[in-house]
VOGUVEX-430433 format. One record per residue (C-alpha): residue in three letters; z, y, x. Coordinates in steps of 0.001 Angstrom, whole numbers, plus 524288, in hexadecimal, padded with zeros to 5 digits. Layout:
% VOGUVEX-430433
ALAZYX ...
% end
This chain:
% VOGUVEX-430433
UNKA1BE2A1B36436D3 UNKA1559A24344406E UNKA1CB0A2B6B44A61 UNKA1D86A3C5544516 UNKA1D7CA40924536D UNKA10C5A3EB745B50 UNKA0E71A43CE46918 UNKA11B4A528B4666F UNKA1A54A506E459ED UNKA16EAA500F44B02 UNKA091EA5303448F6 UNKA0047A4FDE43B8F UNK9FAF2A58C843141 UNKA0336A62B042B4E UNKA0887A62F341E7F UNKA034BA543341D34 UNKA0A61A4BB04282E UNKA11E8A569B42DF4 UNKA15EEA5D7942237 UNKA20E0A67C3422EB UNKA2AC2A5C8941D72 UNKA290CA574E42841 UNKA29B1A63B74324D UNKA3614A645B42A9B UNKA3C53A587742E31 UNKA36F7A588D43BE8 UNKA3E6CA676D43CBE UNKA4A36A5F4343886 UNKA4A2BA52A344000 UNKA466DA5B5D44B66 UNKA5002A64B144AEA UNKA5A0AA5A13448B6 UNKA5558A5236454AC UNKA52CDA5AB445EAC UNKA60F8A641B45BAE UNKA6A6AA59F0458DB UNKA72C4A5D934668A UNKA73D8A6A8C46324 UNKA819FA70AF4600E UNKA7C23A7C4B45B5E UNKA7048A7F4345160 UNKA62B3A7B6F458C6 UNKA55A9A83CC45784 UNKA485BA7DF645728 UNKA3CEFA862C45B7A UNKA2FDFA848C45333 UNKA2164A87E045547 UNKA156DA84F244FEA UNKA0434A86CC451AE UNK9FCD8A907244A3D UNK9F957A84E744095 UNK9FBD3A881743187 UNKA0536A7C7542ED8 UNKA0D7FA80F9439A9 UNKA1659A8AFE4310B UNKA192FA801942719 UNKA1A99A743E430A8 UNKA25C6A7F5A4382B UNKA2BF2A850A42D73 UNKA2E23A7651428D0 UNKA34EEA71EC436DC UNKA3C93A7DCA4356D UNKA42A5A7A5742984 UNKA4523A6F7342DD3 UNKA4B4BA748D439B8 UNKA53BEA7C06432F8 UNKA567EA71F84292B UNKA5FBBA69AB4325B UNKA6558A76E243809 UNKA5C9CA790F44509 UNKA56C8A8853445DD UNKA4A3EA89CC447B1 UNKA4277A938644E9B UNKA3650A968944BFF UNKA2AC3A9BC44556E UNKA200FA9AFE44E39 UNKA11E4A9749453D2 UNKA1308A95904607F UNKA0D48A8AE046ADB UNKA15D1A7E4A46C7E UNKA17A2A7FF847AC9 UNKA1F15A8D7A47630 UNKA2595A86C746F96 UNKA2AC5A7CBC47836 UNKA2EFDA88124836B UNKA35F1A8F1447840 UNKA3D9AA838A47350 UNKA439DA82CF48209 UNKA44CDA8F4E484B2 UNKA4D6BA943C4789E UNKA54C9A880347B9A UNKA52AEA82E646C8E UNKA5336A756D46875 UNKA452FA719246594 UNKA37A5A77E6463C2 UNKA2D80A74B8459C0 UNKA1FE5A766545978 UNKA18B6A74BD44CCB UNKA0A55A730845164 UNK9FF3DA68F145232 UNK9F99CA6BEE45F45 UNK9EC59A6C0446161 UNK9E857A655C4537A UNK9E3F4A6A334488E UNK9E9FCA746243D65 UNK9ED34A6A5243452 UNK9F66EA632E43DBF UNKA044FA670B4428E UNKA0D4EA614C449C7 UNKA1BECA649344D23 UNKA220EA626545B73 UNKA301DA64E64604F UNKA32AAA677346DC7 UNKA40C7A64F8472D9 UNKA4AE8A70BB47788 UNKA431BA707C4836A UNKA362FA708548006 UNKA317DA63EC4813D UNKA2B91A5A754767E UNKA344EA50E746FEC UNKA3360A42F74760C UNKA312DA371946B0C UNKA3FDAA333F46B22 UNKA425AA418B46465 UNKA3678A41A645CB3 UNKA3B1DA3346455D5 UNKA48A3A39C74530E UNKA438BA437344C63 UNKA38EDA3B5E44621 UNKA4490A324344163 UNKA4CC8A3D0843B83 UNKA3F1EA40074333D UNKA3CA0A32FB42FE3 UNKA4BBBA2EC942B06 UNKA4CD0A3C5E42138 UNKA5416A43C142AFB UNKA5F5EA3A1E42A0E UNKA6B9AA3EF2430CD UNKA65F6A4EC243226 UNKA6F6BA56B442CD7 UNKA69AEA63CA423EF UNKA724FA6E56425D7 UNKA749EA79D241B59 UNKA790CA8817419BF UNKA79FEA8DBB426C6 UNKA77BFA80A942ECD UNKA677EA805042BE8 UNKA5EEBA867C435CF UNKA5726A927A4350F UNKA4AF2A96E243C56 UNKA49CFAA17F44426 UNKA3968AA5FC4482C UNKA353DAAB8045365 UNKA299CAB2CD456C0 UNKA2A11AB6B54651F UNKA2A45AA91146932 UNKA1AC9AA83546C5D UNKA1E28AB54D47672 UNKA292BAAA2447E59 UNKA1F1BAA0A247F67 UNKA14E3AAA3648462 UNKA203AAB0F948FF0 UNKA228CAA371493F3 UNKA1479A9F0F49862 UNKA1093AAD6349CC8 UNKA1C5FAACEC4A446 UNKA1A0AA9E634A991 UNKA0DDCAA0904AD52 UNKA0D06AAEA44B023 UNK9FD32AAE904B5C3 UNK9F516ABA604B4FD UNK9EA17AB8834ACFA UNK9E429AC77C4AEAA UNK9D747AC69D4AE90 UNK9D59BABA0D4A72B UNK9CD72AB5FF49BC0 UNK9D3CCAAAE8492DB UNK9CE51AA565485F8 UNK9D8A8A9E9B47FCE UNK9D7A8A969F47344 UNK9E411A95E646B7B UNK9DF1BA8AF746297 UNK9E5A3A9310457CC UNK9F19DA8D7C459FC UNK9FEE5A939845F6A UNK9F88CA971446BCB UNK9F25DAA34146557 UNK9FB6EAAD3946A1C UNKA0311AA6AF4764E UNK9F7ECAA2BB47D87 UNK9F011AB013479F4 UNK9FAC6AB84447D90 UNKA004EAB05F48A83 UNK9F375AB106491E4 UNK9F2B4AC1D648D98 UNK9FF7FAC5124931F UNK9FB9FABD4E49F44 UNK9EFD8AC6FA49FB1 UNK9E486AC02E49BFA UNK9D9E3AC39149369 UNK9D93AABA5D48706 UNK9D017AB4DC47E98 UNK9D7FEAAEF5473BC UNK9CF75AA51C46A0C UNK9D583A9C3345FC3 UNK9E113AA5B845E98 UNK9E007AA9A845110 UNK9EAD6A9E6744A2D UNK9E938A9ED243C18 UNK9F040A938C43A50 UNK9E447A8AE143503 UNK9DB4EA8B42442BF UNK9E5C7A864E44D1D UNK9DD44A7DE14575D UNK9CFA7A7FFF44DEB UNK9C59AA7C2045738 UNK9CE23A8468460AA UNK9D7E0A821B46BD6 UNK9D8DAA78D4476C1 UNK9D300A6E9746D6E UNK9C64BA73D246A45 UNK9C274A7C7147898 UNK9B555A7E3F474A2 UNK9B4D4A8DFC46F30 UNK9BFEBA90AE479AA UNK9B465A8B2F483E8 UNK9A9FBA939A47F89 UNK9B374AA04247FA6 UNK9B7D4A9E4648D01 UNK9A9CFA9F3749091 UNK9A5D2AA8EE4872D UNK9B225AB32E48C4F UNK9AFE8AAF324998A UNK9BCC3AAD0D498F4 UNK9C592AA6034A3B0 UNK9CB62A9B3749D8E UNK9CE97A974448FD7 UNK9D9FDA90F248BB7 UNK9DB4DA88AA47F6D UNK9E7E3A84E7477AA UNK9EAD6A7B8646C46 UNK9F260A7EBE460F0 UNK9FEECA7F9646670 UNK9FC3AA82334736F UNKA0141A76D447D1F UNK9F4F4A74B448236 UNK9E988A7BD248936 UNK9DBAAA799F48D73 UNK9D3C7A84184924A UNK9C68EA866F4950C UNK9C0EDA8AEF4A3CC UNK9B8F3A98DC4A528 UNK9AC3AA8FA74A28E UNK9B11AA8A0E495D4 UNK9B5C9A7C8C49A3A UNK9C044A778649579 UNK9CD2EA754349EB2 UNK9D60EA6A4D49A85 UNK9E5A4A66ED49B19 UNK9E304A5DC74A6A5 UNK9D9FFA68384AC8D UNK9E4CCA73644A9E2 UNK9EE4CA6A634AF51 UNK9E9A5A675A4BC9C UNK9E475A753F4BD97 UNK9F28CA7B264BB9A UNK9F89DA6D654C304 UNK9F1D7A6EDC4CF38 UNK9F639A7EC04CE56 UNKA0238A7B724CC39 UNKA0313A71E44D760 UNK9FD49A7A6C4DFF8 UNKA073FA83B14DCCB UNKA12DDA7AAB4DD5A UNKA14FAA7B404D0BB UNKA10F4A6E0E4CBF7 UNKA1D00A65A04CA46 UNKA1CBAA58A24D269 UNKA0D78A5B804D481 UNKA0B84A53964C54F UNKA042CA54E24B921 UNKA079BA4CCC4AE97 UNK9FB5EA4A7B4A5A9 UNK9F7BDA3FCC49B3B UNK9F0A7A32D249DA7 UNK9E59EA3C06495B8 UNK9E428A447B4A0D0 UNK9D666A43DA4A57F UNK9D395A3B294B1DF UNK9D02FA47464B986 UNK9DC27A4E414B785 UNK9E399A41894BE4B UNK9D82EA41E84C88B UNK9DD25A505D4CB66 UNK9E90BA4EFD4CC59 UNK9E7B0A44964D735 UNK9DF83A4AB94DF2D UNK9E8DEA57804DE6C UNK9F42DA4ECB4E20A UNK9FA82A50004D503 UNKA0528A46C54CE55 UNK9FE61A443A4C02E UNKA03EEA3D9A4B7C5 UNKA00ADA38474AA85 UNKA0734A35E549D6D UNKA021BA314B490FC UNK9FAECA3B9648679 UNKA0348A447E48181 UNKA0838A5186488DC UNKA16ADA4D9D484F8 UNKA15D8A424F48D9D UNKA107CA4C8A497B3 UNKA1C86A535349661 UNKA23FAA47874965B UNKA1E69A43284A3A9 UNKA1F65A50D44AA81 UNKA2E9EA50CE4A56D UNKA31D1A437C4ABC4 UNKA2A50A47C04B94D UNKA2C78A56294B95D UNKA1F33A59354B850 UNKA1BB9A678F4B46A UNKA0CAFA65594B0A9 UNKA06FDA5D2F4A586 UNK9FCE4A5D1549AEB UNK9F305A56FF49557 UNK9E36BA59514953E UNK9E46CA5E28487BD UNK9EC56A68ED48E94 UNK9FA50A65F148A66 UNK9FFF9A6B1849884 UNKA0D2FA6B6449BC7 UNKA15DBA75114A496 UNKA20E2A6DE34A2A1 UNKA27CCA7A104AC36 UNKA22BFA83F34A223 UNKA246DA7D4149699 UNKA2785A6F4348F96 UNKA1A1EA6D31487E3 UNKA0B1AA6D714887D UNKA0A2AA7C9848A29 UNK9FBE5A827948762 UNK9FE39A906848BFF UNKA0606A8E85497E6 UNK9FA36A82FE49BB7 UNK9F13BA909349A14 UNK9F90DA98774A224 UNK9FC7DA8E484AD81 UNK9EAD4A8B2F4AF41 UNK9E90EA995F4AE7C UNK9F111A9D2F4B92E UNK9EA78A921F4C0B0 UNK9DD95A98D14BDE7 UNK9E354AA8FD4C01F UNK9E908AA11A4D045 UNK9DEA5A99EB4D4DF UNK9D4F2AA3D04CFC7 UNK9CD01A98F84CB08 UNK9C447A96B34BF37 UNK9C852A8DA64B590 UNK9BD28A84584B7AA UNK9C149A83EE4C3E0 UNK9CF49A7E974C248 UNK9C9D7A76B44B8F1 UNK9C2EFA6EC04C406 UNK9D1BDA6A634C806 UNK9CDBCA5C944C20B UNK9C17DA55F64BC5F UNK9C231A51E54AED5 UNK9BC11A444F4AE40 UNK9B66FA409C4A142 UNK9BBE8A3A3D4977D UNK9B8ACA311F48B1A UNK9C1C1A2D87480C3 UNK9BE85A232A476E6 UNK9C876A1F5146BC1 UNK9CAF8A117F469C2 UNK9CF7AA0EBF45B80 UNK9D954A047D45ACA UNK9E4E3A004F4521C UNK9EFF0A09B245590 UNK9F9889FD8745802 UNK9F26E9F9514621C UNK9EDCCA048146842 UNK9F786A03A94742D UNK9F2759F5DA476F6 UNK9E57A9F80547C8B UNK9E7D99F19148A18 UNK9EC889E598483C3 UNK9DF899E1814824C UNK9D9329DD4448DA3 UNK9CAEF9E0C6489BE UNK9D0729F07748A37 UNK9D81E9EF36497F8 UNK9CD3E9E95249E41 UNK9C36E9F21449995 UNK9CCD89FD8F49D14 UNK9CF859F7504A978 UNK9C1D89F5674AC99 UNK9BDEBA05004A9E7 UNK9C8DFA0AC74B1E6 UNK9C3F1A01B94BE11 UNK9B64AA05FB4BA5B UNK9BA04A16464BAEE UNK9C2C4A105E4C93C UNK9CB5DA1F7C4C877 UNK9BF2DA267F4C557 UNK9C36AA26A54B49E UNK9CD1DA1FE14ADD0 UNK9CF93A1A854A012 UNK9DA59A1D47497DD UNK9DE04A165D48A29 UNK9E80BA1D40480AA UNK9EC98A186C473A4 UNK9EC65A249646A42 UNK9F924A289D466AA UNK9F5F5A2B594583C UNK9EA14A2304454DB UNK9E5DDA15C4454D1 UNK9DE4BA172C461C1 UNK9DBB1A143F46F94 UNK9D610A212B477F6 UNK9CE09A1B2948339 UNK9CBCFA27A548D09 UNK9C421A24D749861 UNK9C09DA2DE44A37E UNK9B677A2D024AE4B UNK9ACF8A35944B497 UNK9A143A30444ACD0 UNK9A2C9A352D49E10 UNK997F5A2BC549790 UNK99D8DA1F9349F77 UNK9AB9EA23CD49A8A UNK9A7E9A254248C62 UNK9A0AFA185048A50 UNK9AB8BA1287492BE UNK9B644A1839489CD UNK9AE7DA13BF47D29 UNK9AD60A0676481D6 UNK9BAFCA063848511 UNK9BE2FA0C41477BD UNK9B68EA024546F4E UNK9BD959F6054771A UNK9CB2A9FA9D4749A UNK9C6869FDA146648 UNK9C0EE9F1AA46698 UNK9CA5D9E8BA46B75 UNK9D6529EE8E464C7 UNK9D1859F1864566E 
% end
């Protein structure tokens, strides 16, 4: 039987494979997991996207919540990173955030962050998968004045919003910003953050309705937000996804600016500055080759992990690191706060941009982005970890990394959820790296099927 929890917690369409039954018993498993040392009644905070399922999915959890006599309280929609500085700072048990990132409306997803703010690691997420799985055996269901009751809150967005400004307190008189919302919970937050910190605002996408949420919108689909940038003659935009971890944003000449691009922009800042812990980033093995190049030729520690920003945040935990991300722009200021965190990413590359002076494009020019091709093997999923047992793929793997000799690199991932091999290769040439990657692709296919 497949695993509930992925790489950011329960996702799959709602009301079909995450129905509120479920929410329900995830409410109680994870209420009865994550509070059992408490000597006194626990409180778990919950959020949720602009998406329409989101009331049901939340409601549901609550109940269930309740049902084994945790209190709930309830802040409405709100971006996950919000959430996850709430949940430490009011000192309650867990956080929740109903929300399915950057995909579409008829997904959702549900994620609980700890009493401090971080993700759950897999030894948590199998308890409460276990409690699910054997009926809740051994939960007790408390009555008369032992259940839970929820309490909502609706200045919670207004916390989240004092804590970047006030992080991050740059003066942005004078500036233009486009920022797409992607229709999600950034809507108001992100709109309202970059006002009080005086700039002048173009808000697109911002206009939830609960059916739209990342529509051809958001840090998914740049395109419209490119052609406004230009079109306002704006300074930058900045793009969100639905819930507002991440952030790309586009230059004053409507390129787009990536996570590894944003985070050696604000890295080498923040080194200059002294602020840059130990002198590291921590990125993915996904991280394009140029962002690595960068970083050695700026004398910075960078270190890699596999895909997945929690194992970003795992890394900079171990080493003390306080800068992370990924290029999909999942970024980490693990000083500021414990997740991916979309609008205090914004704030940190503007007030690069409002110090030096300098243009976007400009910064931008921090690293080269070498091009890359990525081919998709298909392969039966129980073998898909095997690839270099067969000598036909290490020696033609072998063989293209001595041919690139440091100027590209190839990189070979087993998908996490499909029955695939991802062949990425990168190199200065972008025909030689596609045919190379396709010929690489069809002899793993190949070979393994």
């Amino acid at each position: 039987m497949a695993r509930l929890f992925g790489t950011d917690g329960v996702r799959g369409v709602a009301n079909e494979e995450l129905t509120p039954l479920l929410a329900m018993q995830l409410g109680q498993a994870g209420a009865t997991v994550l509070t059992r040392e408490n000597d006194h009644r626990p409180t778990i905070m919950v959020g949720c996207d602009t998406r329409i399922s989101g009331d049901m999915l939340a409601n549901a959890l609550m109940a269930g919540i309740c049902s084994v006599g945790a209190n709930a309280v309830y802040v409405g929609v709100i971006p996950t990173p919000a959430v996850a500085y709430l949940t430490k700072k009011y000192k309650v048990e867990a956080g929740v955030v109903i929300s399915a990132s950057h995909n579409p409306v008829e997904f959702n997803g549900i994620k609980f962050f700890d009493g401090n703010g971080y993700k759950l690691p897999d030894s948590l997420e199998d308890e409460i998968e276990a409690l699910i799985r054997n009926g809740m055996h051994g939960v007790e269901f408390p009555t008369g004045t032992m259940v839970g009751k929820i309490k909502y809150r609706t200045d919670a967005k207004e916390e989240y919003i004092n804590h970047a400004v006030q992080t991050v307190p740059v003066d942005l008189t004078g500036m233009k910003i486009v920022v797409d919302c992607a229709e999600g919970a950034a809507h108001y937050t992100s709109v309202e953050a970059l006002r009080e910190l005086g700039a002048t605002v173009v808000p697109i996408h911002n206009m939830p309705d609960g059916t739209n949420i990342n529509a051809n919108c958001g840090s998914t689909h740049m395109e419209e937000l490119q052609a406004r940038v230009v079109y306002e003659k704006a300074d930058v935009g900045l793009a969100f996804d639905g819930d507002a971890d991440r952030l790309l944003a586009v230059d004053e000449n409507g390129e787009i600016v990536d996570g590894d691009q944003i985070m050696g922009i604000v890295g080498v800042h923040m080194r200059d500055q002294g602020k840059l812990k130990k002198d590291t980033i921590v990125a993915t093995v996904m991280s394009n080759l140029g962002f690595f190049k960068m970083g050695e030729r700026e004398h910075l520690n960078m270190e890699q992990t596999k895909v997945g920003d929690r194992y970003v945040l795992e890394r900079m935990r171990e080493i003390g690191a306080s800068l992370g991300g990924e290029q999909s722009g999942h970024i980490i200021f693990l000083d500021e706060n414990t997740t991916g965190d979309g609008l205090l990413s914004a704030l940190h590359l503007l007030q690069v941009m409002v110090d030096t002076k300098k243009p976007l494009s400009e910064l931008a020019k921090v690293m080269t982005v070498m091009p890359q091709a990525l081919v998709n093997a298909k392969v039966p999923n129980h073998k898909k970890d095997r690839y270099m047992e067969y000598p036909e793929i290490a020696k033609a793997i072998d063989e293209l990394n001595r041919k690139f000799d440091g100027e590209g690199r190839v990189l070979i991932r087993p998908s996490g959820t499909e029955p695939k091999v991802r062949v990425m290769i990168e190199g200065k040439d972008q025909e030689m790296i596609e045919k190379e990657a396709k010929k690489l692709a069809d002899l793993i296919q190949n070979i393994m099927l």
